[in-house]
Backbone and ligand atoms as CSV (ligand in chain L), in Angstrom:
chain,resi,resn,atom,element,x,y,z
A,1,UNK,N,N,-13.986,1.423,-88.696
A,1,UNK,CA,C,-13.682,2.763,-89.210
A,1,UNK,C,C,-14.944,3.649,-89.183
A,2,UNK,N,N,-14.641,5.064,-88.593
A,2,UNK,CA,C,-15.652,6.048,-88.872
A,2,UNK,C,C,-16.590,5.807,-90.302
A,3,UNK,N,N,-18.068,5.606,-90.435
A,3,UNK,CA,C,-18.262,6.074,-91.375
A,3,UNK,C,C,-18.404,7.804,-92.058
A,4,UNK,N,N,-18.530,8.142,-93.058
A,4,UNK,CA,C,-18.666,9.568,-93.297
A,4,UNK,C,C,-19.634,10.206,-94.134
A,5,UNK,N,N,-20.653,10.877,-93.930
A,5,UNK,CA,C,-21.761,11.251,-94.155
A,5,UNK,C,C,-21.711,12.924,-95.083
A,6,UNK,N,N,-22.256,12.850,-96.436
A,6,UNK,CA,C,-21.588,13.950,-97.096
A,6,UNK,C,C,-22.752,14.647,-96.814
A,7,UNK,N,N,-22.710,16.098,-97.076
A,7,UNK,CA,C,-24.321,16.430,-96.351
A,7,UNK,C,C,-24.010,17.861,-97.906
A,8,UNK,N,N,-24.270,17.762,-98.905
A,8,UNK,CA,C,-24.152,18.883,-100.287
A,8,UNK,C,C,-25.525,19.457,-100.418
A,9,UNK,N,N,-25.074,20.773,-100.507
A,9,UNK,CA,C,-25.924,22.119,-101.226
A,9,UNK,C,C,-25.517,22.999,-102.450
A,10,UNK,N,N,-26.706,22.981,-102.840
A,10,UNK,CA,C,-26.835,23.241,-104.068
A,10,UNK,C,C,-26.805,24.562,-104.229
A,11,UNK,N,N,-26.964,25.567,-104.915
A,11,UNK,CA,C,-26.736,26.875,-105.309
A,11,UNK,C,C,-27.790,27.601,-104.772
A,12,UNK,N,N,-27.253,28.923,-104.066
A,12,UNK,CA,C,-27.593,30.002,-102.590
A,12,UNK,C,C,-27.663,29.332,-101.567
A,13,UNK,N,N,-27.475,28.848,-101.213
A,13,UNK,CA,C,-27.405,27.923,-99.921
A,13,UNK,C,C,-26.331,28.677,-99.363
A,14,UNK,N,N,-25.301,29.047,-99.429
A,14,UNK,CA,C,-24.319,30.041,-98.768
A,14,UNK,C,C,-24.901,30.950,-98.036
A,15,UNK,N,N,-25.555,31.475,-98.852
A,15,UNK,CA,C,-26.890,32.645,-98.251
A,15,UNK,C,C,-27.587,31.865,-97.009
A,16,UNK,N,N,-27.802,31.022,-96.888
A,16,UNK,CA,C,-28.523,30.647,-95.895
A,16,UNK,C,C,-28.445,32.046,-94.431
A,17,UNK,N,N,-29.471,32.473,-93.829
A,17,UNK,CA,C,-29.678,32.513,-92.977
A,17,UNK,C,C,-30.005,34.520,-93.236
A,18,UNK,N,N,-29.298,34.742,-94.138
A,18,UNK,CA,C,-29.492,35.998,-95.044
A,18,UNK,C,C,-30.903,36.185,-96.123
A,19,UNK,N,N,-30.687,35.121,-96.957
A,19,UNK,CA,C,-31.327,35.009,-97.961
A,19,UNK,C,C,-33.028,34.138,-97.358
A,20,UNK,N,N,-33.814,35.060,-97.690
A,20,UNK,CA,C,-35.436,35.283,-97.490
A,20,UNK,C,C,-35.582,34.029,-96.401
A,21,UNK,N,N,-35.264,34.954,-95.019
A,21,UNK,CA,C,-35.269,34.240,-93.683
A,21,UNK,C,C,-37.142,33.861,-93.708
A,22,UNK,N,N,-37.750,34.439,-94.443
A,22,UNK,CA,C,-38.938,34.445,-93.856
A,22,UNK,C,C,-39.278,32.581,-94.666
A,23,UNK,N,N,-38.803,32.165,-95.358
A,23,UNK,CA,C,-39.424,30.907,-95.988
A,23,UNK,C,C,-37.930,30.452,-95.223
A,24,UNK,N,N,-36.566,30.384,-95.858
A,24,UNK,CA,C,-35.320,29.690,-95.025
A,24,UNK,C,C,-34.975,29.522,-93.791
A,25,UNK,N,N,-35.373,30.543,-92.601
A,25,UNK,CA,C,-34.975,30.258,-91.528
A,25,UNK,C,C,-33.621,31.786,-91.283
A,26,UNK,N,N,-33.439,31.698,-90.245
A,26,UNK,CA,C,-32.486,32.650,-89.844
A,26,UNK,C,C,-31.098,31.632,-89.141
A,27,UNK,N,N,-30.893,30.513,-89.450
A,27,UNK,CA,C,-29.590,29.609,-89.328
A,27,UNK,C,C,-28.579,29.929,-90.249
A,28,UNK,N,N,-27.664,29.833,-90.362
A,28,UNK,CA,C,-26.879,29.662,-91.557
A,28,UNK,C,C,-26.737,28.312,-91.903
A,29,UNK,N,N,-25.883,28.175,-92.976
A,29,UNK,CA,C,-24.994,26.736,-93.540
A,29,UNK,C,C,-24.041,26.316,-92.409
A,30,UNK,N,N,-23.437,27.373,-91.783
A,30,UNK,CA,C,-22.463,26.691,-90.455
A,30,UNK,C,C,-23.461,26.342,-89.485
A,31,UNK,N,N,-23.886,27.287,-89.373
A,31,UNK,CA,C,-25.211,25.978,-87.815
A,31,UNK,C,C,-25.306,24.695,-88.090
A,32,UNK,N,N,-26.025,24.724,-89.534
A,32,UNK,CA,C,-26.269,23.529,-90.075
A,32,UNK,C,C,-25.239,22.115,-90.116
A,33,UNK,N,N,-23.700,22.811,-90.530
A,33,UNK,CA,C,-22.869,22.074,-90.088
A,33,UNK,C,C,-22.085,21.647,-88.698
A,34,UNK,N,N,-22.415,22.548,-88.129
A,34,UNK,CA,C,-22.198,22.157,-86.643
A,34,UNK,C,C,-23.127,20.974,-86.137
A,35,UNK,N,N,-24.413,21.564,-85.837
A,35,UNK,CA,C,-25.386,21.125,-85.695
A,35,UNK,C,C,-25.652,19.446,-85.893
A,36,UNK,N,N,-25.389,19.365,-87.240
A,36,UNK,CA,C,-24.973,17.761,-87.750
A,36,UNK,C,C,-23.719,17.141,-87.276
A,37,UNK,N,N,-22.596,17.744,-87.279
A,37,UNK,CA,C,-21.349,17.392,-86.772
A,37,UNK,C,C,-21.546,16.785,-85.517
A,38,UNK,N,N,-22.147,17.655,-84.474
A,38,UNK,CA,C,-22.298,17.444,-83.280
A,38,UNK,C,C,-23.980,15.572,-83.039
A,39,UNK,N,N,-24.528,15.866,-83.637
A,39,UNK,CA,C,-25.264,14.300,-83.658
A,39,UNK,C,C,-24.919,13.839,-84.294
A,40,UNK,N,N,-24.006,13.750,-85.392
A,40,UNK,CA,C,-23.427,12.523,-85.947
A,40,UNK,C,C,-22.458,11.820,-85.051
A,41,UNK,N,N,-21.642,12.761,-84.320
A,41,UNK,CA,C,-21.199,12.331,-83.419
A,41,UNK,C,C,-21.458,11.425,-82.504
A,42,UNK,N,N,-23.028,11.881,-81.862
A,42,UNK,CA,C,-23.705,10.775,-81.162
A,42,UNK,C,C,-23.698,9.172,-81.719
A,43,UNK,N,N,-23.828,8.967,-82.622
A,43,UNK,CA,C,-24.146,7.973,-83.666
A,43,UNK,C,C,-22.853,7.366,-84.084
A,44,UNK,N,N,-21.692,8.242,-83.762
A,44,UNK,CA,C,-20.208,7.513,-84.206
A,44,UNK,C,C,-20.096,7.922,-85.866
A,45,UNK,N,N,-20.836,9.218,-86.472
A,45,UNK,CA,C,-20.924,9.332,-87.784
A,45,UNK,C,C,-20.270,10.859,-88.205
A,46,UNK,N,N,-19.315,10.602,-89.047
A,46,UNK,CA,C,-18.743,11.882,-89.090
A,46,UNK,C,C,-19.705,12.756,-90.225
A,47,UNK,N,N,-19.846,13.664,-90.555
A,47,UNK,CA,C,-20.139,14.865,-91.121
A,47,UNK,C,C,-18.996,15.490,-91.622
A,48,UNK,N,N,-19.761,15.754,-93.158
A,48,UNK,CA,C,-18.777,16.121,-94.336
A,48,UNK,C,C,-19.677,17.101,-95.050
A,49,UNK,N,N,-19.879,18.704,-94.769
A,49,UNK,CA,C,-20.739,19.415,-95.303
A,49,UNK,C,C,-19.544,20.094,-96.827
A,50,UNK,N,N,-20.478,20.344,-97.653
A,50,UNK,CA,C,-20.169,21.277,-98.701
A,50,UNK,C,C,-21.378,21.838,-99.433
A,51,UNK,N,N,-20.858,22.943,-100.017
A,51,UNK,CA,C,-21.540,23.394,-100.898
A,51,UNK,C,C,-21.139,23.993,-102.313
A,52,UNK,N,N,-21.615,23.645,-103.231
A,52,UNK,CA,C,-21.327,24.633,-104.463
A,52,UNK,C,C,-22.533,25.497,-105.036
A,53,UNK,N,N,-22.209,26.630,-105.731
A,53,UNK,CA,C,-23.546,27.495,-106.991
A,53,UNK,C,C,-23.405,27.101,-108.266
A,54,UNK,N,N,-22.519,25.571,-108.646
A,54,UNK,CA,C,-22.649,25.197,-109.868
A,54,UNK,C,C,-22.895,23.634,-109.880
A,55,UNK,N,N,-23.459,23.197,-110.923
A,55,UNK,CA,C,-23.532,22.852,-111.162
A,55,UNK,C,C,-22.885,20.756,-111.233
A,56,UNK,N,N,-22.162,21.287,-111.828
A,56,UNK,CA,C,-20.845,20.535,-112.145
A,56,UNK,C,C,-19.995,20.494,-111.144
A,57,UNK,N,N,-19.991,21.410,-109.902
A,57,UNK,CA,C,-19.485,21.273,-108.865
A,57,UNK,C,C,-19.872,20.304,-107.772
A,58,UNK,N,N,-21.306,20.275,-107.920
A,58,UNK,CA,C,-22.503,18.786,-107.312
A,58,UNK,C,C,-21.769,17.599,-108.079
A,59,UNK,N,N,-22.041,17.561,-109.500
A,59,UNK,CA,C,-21.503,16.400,-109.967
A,59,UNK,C,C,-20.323,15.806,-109.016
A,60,UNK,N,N,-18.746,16.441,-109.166
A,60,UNK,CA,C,-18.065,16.514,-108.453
A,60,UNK,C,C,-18.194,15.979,-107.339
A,61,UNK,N,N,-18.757,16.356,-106.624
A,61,UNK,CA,C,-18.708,16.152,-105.334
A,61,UNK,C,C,-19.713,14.836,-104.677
A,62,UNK,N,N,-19.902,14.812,-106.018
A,62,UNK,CA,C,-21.062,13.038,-105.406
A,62,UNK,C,C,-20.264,12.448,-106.101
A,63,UNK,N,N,-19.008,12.594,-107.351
A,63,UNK,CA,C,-18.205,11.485,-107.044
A,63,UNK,C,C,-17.281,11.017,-106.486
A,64,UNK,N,N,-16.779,12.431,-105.753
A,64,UNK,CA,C,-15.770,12.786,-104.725
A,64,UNK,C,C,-16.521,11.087,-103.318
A,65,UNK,N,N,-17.868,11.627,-103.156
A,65,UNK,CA,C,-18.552,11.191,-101.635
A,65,UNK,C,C,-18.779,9.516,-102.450
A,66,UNK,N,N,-18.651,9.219,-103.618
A,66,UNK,CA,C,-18.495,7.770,-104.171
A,66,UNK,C,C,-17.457,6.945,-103.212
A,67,UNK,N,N,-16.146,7.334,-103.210
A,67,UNK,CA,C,-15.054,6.950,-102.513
A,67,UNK,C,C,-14.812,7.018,-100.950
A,68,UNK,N,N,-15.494,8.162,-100.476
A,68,UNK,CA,C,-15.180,8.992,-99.214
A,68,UNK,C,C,-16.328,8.617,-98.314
A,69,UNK,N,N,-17.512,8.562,-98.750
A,69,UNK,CA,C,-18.699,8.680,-98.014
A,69,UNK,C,C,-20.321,7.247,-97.788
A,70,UNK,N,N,-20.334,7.245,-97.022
A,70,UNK,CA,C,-21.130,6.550,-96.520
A,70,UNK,C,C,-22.608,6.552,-97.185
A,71,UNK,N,N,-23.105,8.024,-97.268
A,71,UNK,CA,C,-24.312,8.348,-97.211
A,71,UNK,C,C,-24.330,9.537,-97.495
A,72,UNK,N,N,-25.136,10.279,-98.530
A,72,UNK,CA,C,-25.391,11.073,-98.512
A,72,UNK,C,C,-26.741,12.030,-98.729
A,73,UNK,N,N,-26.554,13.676,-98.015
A,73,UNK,CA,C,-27.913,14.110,-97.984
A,73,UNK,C,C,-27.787,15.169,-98.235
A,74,UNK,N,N,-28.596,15.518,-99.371
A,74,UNK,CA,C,-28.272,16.508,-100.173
A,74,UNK,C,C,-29.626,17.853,-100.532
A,75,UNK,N,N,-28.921,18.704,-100.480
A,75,UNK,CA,C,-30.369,19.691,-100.629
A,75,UNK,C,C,-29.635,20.438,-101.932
A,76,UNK,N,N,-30.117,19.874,-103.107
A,76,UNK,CA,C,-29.734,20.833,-104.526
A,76,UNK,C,C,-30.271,21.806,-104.669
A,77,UNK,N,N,-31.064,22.676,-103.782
A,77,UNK,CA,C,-31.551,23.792,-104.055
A,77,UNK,C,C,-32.304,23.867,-105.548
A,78,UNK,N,N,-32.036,25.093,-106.237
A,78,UNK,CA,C,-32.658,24.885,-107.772
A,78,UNK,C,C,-32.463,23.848,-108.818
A,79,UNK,N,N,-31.758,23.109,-108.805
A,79,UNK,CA,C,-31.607,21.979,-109.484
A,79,UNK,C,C,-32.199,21.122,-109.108
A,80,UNK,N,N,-32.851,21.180,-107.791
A,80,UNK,CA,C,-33.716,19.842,-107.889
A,80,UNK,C,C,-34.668,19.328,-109.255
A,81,UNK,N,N,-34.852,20.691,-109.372
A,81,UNK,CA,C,-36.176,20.591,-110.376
A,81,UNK,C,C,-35.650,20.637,-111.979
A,82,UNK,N,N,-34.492,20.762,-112.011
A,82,UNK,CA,C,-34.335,20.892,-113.487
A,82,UNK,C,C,-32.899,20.123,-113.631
A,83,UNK,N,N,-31.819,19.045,-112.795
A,83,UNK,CA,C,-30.693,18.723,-112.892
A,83,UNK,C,C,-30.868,17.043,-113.175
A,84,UNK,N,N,-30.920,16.679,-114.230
A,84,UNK,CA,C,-30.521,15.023,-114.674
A,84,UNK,C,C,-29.085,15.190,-114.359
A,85,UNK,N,N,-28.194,16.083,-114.560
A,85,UNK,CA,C,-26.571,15.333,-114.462
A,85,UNK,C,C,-27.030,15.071,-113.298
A,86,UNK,N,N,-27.168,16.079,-112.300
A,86,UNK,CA,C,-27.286,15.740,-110.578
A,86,UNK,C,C,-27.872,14.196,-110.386
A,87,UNK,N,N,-29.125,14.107,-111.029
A,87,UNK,CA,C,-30.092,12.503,-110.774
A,87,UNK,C,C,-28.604,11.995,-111.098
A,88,UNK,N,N,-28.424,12.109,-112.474
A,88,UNK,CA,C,-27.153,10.795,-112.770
A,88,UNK,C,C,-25.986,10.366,-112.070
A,89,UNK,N,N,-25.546,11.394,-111.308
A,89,UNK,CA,C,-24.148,11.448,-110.258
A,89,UNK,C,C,-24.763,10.675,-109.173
A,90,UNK,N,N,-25.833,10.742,-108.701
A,90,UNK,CA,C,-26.395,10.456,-107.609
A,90,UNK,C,C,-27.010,8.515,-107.773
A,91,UNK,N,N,-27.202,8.405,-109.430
A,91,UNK,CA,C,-27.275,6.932,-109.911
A,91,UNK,C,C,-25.944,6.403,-109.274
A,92,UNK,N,N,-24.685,6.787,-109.287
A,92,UNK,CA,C,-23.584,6.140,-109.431
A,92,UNK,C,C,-23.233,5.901,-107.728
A,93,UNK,N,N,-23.933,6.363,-107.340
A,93,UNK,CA,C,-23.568,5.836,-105.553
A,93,UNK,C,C,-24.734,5.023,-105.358
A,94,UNK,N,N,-23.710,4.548,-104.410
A,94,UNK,CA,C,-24.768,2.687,-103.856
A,94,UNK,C,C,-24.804,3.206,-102.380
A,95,UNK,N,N,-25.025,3.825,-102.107
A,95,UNK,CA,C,-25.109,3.750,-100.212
A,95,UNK,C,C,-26.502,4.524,-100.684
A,96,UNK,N,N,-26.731,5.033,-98.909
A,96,UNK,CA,C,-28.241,5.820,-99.125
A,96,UNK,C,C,-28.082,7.344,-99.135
A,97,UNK,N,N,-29.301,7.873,-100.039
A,97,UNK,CA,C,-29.660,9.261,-100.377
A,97,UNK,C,C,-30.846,9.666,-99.582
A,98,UNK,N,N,-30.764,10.574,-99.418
A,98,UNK,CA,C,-31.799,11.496,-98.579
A,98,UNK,C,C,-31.575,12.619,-99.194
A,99,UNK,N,N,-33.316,13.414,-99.340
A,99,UNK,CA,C,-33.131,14.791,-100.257
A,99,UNK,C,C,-33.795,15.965,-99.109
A,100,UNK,N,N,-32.976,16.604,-99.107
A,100,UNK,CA,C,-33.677,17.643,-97.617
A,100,UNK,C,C,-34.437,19.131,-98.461
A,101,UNK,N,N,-35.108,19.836,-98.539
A,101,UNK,CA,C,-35.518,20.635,-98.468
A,101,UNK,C,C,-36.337,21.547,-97.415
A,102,UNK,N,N,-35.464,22.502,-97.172
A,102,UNK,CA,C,-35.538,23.668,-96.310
A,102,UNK,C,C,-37.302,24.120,-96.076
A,103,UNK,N,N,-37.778,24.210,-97.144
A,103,UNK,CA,C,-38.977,24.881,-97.242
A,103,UNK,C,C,-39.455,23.430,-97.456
A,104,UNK,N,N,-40.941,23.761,-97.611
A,104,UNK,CA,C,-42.138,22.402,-97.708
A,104,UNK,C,C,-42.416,22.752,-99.181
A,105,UNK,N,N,-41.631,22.076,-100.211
A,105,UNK,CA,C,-41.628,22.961,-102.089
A,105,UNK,C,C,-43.086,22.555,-102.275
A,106,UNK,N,N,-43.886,21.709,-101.820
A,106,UNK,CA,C,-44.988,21.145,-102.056
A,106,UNK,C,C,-46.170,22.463,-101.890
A,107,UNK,N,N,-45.814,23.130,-101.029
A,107,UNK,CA,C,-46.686,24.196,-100.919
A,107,UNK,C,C,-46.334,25.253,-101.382
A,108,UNK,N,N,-45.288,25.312,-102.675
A,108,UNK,CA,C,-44.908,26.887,-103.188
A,108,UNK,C,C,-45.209,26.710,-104.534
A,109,UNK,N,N,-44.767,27.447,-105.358
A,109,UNK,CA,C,-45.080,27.433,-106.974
A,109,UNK,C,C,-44.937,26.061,-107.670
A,110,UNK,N,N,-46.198,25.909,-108.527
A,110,UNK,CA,C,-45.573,24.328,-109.113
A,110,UNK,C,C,-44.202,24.099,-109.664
A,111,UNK,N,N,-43.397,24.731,-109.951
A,111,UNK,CA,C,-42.121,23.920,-110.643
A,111,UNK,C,C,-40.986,23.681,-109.901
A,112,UNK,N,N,-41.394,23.825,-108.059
A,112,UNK,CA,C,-41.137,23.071,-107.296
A,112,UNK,C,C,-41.372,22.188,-106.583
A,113,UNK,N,N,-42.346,21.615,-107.142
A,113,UNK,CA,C,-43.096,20.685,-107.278
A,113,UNK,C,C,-42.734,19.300,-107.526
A,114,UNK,N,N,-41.922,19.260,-108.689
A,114,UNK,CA,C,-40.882,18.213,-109.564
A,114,UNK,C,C,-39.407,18.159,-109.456
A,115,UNK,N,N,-39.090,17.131,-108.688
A,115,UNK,CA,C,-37.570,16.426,-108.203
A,115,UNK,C,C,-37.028,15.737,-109.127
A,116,UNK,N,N,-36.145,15.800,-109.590
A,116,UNK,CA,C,-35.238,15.007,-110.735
A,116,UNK,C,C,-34.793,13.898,-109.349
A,117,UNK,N,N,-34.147,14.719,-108.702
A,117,UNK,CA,C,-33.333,13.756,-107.588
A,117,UNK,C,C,-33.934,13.143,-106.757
A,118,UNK,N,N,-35.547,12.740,-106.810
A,118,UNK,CA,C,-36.457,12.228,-105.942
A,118,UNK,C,C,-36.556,10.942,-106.449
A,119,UNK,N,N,-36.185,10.672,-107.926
A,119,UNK,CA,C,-36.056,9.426,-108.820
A,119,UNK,C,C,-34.659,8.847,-108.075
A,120,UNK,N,N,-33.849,9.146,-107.187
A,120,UNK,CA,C,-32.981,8.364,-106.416
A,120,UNK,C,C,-33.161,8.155,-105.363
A,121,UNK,N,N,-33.744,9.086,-104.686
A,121,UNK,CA,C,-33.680,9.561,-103.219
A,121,UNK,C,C,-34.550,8.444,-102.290
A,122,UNK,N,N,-33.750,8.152,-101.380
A,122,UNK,CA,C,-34.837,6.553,-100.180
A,122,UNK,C,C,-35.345,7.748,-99.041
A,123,UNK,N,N,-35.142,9.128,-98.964
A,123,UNK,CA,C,-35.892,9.445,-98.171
A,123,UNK,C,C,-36.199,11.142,-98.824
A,124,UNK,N,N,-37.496,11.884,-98.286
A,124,UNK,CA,C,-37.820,13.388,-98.890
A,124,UNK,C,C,-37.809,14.010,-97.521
A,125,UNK,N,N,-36.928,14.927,-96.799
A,125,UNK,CA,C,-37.706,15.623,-95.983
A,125,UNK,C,C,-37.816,17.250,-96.376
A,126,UNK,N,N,-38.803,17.741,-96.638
A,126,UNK,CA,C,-39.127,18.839,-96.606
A,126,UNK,C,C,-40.059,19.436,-95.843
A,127,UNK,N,N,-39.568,20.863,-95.661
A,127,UNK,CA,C,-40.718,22.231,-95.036
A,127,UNK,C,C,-40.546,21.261,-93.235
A,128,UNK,N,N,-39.285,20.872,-92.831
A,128,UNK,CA,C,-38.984,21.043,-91.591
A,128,UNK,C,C,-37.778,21.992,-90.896
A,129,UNK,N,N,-37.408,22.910,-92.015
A,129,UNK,CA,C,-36.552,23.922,-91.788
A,129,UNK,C,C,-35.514,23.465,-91.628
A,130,UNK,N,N,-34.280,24.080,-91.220
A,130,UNK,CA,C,-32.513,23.305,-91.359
A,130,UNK,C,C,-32.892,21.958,-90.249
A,131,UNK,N,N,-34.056,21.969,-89.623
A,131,UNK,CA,C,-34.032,20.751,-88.780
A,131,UNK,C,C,-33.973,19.011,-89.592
A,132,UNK,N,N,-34.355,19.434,-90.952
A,132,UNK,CA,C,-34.443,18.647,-91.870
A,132,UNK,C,C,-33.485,18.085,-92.339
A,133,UNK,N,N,-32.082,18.222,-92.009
A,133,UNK,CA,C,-31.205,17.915,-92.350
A,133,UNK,C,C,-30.747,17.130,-91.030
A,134,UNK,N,N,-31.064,17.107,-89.790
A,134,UNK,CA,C,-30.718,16.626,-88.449
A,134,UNK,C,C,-31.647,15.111,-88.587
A,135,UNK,N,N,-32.822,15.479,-89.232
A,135,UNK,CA,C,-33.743,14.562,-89.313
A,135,UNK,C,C,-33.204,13.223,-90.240
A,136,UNK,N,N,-32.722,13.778,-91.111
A,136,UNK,CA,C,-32.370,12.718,-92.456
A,136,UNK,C,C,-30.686,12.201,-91.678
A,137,UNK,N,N,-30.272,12.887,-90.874
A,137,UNK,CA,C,-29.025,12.328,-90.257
A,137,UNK,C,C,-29.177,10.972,-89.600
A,138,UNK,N,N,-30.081,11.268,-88.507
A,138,UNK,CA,C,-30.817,10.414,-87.797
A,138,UNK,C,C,-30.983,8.838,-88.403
A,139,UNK,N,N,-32.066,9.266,-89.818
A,139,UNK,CA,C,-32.441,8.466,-89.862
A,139,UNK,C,C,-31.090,7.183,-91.019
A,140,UNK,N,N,-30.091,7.980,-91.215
A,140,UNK,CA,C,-29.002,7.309,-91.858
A,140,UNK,C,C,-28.100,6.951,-90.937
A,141,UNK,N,N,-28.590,7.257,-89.610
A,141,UNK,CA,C,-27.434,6.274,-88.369
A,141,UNK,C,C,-28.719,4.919,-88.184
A,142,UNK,N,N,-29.302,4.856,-88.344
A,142,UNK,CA,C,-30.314,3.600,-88.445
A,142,UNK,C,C,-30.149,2.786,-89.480
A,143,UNK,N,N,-30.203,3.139,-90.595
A,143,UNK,CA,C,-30.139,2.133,-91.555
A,143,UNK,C,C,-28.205,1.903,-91.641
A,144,UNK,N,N,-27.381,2.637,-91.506
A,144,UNK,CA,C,-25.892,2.354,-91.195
A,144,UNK,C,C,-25.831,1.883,-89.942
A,145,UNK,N,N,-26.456,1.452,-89.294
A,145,UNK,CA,C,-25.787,1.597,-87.605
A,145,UNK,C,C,-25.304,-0.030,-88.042
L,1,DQA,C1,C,-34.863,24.532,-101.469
L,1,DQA,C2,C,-36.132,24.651,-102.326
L,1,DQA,C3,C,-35.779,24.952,-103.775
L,1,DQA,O1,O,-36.956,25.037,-104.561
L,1,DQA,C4,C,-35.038,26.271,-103.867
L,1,DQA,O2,O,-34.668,26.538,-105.201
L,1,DQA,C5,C,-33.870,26.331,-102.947
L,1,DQA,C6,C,-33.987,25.761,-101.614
L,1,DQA,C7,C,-35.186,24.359,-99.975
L,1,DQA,O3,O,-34.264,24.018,-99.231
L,1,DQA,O4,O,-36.323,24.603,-99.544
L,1,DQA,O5,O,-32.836,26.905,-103.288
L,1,DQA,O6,O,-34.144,23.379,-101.897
């Protein structure tokens, strides 16, 4: 059976490709899902993008990808830095996590600095732009293959 790969964003991420191209990139969230769709493919791995601006909608949806999903890779946007429910939803899955960030947070203001969801996460890629999400695909057709 196909496995299925949940790929969740966290709040403005919709904005993608609108919202401050000069640090995000000028892609959207659909590139992004294409983009993955199309090499997961390579790999025999389906792609399952979503996004919510709440909260509790992440929760959701990592226990939704509990049942449904293989693996997931997730860019919580502002909650990285301030979401324990998120860490905790993300306790309750046993496959692998990967945390993508768009920008390199390491080089912007400190209180992006600190990952709640890095206390789960088996892989960090940040500040490789939406390519970062192709990257963490990759590397979850390796450890699933
Ligand atoms: C982000 C970095 C976060 O600090 C920020 O709040 C975002 C996007 C990134 O992809 O670089 O919304 O997760």
């Amino acid at each position: 059976m196909t496995k299925t790969i949940y790929i969740l964003n966290g709040p403005n991420l919709n904005l993608l490709g609108k919202r401050q191209p000069e640090i995000y990139g000028h892609d959207t969230l659909e590139d992004v899902a294409k983009n993955c769709a199309a090499l997961g493919a390579e790999f025999g791995l389906e792609t399952d993008l979503h996004q919510s601006n709440f909260e509790g909608g992440i929760v959701e949806l990592i226990h939704e990808a509990r049942e449904k999903a293989a693996g997931i890779i997730i860019n919580p946007g502002a909650y990285t830095h301030t979401s324990v429910a998120i860490l905790d939803a993300l306790n309750t899955f046993e496959g692998p996590v990967f945390e993508v960030h768009i920008s390199n947070v390491h080089k912007r203001e400190s209180f992006r600095h600190h990952s709640y969801v890095s206390l789960r996460a088996d892989g960090v890629m940040a500040g490789f732009g939406v390519q970062g999400y192709e990257l963490a695909l990759r590397r979850m057709a390796v450890l699933l293959g």
